[in-house]
N, C-alpha and C positions, 0 to 999 in steps of 0.2 A: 809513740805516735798516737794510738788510740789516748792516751790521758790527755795532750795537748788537744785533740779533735775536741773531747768531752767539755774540756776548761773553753775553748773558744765557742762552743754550743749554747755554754750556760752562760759565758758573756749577751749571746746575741740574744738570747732569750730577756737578762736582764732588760738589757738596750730596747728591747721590744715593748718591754712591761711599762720601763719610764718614759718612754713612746706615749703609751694609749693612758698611762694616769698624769698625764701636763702636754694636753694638745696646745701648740702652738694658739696665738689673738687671733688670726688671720685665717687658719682652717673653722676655729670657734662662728666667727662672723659669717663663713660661708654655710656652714653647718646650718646656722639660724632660717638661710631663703632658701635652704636645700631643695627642699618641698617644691618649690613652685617653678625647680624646673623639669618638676617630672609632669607639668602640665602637657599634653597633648594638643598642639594647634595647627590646623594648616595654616592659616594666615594671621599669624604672631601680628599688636600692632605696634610701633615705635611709641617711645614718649610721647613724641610729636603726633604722630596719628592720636594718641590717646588723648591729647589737650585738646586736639582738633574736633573730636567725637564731642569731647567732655561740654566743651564751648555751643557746640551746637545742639547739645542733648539739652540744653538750657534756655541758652539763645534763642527761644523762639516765636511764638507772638506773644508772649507775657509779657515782652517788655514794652511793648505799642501799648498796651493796660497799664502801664505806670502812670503817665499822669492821672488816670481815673482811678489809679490807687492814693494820690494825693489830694483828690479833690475830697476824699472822702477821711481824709489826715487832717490837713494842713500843711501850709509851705514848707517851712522848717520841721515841725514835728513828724511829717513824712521823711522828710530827709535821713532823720538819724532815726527815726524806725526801720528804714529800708535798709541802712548797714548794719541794726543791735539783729534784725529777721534774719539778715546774709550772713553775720558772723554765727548766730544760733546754728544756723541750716546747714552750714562749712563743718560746725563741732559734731553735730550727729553724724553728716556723711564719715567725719571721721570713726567716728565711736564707732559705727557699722562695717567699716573696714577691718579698722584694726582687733574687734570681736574675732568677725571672719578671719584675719592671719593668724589672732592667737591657737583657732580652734584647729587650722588647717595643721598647722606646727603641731599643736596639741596633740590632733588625733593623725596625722601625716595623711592629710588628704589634698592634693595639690589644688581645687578651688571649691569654691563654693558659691551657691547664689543668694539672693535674700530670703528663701524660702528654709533653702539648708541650716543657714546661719540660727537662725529661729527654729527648726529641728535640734541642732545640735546643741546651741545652745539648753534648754533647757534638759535635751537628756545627760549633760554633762551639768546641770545645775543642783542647785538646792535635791536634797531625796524625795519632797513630798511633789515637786514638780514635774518628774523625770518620763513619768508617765503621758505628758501631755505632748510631748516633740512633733507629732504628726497633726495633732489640732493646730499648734504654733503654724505650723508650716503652710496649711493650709490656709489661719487664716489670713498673716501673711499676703503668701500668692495670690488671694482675693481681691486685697487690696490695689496690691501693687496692679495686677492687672486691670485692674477698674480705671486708676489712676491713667496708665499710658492708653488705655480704646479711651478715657473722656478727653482727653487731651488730644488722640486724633479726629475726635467731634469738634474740637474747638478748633484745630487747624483745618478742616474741610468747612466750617463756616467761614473761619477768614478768608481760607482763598476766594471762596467763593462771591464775600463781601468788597474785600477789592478789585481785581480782575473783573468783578461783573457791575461796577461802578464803571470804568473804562470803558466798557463794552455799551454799555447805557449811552454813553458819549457818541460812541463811534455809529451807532446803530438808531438814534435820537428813540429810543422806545426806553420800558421800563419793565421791565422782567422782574417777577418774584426773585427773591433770593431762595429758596428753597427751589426753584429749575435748576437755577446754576449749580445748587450745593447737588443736584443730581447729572449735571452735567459732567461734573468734575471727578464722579464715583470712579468710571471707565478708568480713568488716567490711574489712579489709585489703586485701582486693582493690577494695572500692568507694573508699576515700582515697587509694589509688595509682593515680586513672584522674585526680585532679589533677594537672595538667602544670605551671601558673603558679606560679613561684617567688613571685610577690607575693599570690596569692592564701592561701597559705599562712602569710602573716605572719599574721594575726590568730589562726589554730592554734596558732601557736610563742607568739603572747602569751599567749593562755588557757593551752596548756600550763605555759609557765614562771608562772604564775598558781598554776594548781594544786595544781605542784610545791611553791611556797614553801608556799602554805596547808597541803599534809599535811605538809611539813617541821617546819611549828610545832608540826603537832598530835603529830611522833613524839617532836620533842623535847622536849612537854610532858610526854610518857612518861619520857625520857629521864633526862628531870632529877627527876624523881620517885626519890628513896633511892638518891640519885649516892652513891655510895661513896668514901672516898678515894682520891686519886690515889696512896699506898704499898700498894694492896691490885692493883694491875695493874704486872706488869713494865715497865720501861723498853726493854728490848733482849730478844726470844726467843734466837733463836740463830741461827748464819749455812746454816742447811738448810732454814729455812725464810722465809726473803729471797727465791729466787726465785718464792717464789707471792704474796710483799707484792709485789714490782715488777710482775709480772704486772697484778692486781688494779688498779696503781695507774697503771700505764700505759695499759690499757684503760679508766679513768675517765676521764684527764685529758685521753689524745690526744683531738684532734676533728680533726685531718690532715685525714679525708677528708673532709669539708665544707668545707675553708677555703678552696681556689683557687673552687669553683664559689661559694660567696657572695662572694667578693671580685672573681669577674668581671662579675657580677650588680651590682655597687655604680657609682651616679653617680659616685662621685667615690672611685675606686679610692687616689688619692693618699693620702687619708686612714685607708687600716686601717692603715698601719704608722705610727710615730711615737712618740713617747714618753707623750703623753696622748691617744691615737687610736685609734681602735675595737678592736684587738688588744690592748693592753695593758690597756684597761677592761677588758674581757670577760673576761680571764686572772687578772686581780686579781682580779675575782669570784668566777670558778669555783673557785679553787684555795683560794679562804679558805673559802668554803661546804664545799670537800670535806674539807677540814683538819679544821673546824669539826662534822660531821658522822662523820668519822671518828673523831678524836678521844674525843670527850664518849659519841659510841652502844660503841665498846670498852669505855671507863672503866664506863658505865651495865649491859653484859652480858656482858663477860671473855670466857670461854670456850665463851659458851651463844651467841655472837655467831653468827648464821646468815647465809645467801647474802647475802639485803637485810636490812638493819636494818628493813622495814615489817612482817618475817614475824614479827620478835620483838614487834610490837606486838600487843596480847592481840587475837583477833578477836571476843571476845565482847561488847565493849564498844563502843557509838553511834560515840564519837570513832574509835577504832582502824578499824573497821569505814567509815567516812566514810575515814579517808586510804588506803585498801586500796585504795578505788573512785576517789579524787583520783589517786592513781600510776598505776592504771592506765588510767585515760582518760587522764593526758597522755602516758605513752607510748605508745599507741593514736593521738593528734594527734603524735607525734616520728616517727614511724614512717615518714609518705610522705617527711617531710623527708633521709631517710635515706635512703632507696628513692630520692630526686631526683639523688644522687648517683653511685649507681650506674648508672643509667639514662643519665643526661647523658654519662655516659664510655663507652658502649655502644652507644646506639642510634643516637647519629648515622650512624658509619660503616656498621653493619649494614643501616641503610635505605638508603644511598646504593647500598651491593652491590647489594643485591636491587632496587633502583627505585623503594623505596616515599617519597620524596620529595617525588613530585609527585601524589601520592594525597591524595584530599579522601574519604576516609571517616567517615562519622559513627555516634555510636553508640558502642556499648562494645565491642563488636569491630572497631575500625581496626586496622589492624597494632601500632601503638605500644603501646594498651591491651593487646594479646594477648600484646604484650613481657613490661610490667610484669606480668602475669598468670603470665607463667612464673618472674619472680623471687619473684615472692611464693610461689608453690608451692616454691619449691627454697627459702628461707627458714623454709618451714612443715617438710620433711623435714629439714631442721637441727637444727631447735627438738624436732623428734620423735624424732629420734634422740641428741639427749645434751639433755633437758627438766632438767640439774642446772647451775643459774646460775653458781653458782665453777666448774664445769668448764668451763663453754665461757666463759666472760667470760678466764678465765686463759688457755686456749688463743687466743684470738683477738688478747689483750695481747702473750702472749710471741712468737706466732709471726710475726704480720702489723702489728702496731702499733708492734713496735719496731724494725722493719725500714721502715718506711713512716713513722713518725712521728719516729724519730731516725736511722737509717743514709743513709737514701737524700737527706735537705735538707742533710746535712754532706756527702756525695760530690759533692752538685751543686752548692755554693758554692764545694767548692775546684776543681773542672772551670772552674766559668763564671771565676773569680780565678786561674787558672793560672800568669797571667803578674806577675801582682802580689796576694802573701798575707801581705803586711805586714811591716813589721820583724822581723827573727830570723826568718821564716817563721811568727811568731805564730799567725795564722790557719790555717796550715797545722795545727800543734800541738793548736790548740785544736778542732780538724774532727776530726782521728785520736784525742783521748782520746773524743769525744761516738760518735766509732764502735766505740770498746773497748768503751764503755756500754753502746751497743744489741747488740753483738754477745752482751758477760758475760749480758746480759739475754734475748736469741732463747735462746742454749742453754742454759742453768738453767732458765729458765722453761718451754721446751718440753719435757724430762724434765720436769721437774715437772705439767705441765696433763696429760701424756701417762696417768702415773700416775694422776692425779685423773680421767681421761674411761674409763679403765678401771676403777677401782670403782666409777665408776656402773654401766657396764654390767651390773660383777659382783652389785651389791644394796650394797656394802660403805660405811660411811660415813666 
């Protein structure tokens, strides 16, 4: 009896060993997202919530700047700049993902944000860089967060610029824009004391709601005594390309929303892929902003203003209705942006100071007094250059193309070091996408530079 115990022992034992050296396809595959479901979430978001988010972290008044991104293209030559910028912008957000899963897999860390990724990256890179992970990271975070406070400068002047058009109507007077952009602070400070990323989902749907319903209604205008396509240039000229890229990279990028809703996401596997949250969203945005840019040039040439809503007549019910539709949804886009910023800031800054373990309630807890100070430092943004193509262009040339295209091609060839594909292919293909962002930081920033000074001067 003991010999047979012994013989069926060393059986299961075998049976165990050829177990663990030929795992099964299917346990292999799970093996692979294992990682990301040891993520920690209270409020996991669906695919769906996550295109929702994605759509409207994009979506939002960069696209009214399309036509004034074409007038400074060409009719056509914007067109298919606006798809080669959107496809460019689609490949980085990738390259920056999927850096981030390899590193997560890599080092079994269930997420990471853009700051990490650029940490880790480099202490897992090349030897002689490995040293620098915390400068990466920081400088990084610099950006990104510059990027979402100017961008909520740029949507506290729009609201301000439509809704206080309306109000001009209503009221037959004629207020500063700069009252209104202080009027509006109040509102802003009470939507950025929301901290739940899921709670917010139903904001970002009413918004991107809105947005479509006044879109219909500008380009009911639009289309109203379209001109022909031979009465608008095809090609301006090449002096005035660096305030169309400007314009059109400050629409498209959404960078700095992408890591924090994709680390938000159940089922993080799914934003990259070929028919998978990333690329839905990107097909959308960029045919809406084509589509938008496009048709509103063709429809007002040279009379083409900051937003295409400002050239909607405000005299009229309809025009007057989508004035108040853009600016409630980017009034609801606003904390989503501000979620951003915060999320890359306050953790560490609490942990300094100790506020951690602090159970304050109320609108003054530490975190609220946080966001209380972005909003104010976003309100003196908005207050001191209240002109949309000025800061919309500065904020494209100087921190979105640096942030949205230079820094996800340095950290694909860092993390791929040791393998960048035939011929160095990938190599190649990282260094022309960095000549791009670079030709783009310095034209663009002369150029925005010029444009934020004749605001100042009065000059238009």
């Amino acid at each position: 009896m003991e010999g047979q115990e012994s013989r069926v022992s060393g059986m299961e034992k075998e049976i165990a060993v050829e177990a663990k050296e030929e795992p099964p396809m299917e346990t292999k595959s799970v093996d692979r997202n294992s990682i990301f479901k040891e993520r920690r979430l209270e409020h996991p978001t669906s695919d769906l919530d996550t295109l929702v988010h994605l759509v409207k972290g994009c979506l939002g008044s960069g696209i009214l700047a399309m036509p004034l991104a074409f007038k400074n293209a060409g009719l056509h030559f914007g067109l298919a700049a606006t798809f080669v910028i959107g496809l460019i912008s689609t490949h980085c957000v990738h390259m920056l993902v999927e850096t981030a899963h390899g590193l997560c897999r890599k080092l079994r860390i269930p997420s990471l944000t853009y700051g990490d990724v650029a940490e880790k990256t480099f202490e897992n890179g090349p030897t002689s860089i490995r040293g620098f992970g915390f400068i990466a990271s920081r400088v990084v975070n610099s950006f990104i967060v510059t990027v979402t406070l100017g961008v909520c400068g740029v949507y506290l002047v729009f609201v301000a610029s439509n809704i206080g058009q309306v109000i001009d109507i209503f009221t037959g007077g004629t207020f500063p824009l700069r009252a209104y952009i202080s009027c509006f602070v109040p509102v802003m400070l009470v939507l950025c004391t929301v901290r739940n990323l899921r709670l917010l989902s139903p904001f970002s749907f009413l918004s991107n709601l809105l947005v479509l319903a006044s879109l219909g209604i500008v380009f009911s205008y639009v289309f109203t005594g379209l001109p022909p396509t031979s009465s608008r240039p095809d090609f301006t000229s090449i002096e005035q390309l660096p305030a169309f890229f400007s314009t059109a990279v400050f629409a498209l990028e959404g960078i700095g929303v992408m890591m924090p809703i994709e680390n938000n996401m159940k089922t993080p596997q799914n934003f990259t892929g070929c028919f998978r949250v990333l690329n839905t969203g990107m097909v959308i945005i960029t045919s809406l902003f084509a589509a938008v840019g496009y048709f509103g040039y063709l429809r007002y040439g040279d009379k083409t203003l900051g937003s295409i809503s400002l050239n909607v007549p405000d005299t009229e019910p309809l025009g007057q209705a989508s004035k108040l539709m853009l600016g409630l949804a980017m009034t609801f886009t606003y904390p989503l942006q501000m979620y951003v910023a915060v999320q890359m800031t306050w953790p560490e800054l609490a942990r300094k100071r100790g506020w951690t373990d602090l159970r304050w309630r109320g609108f003054f807890q530490p975190e609220h007094v946080y966001r209380y100070v972005l909003v104010i430092f976003t309100a003196i943004l908005a207050l001191a250059i209240p002109k949309l193509d000025a800061l919309m262009n500065l904020i494209g040339a100087v921190c979105l193309s640096t942030a949205g295209l230079i820094f996800p091609a340095v950290l694909e060839t860092l993390f791929r070091y040791d393998n960048l594909g035939k011929f160095y292919w990938i190599l190649a293909k990282n260094m022309l996408i960095i000549l791009f962002g670079l030709l783009g930081f310095a034209t663009g920033m002369v150029t925005s530079i010029q444009g934020v000074i004749k605001s100042f001067s009065g000059e238009e």
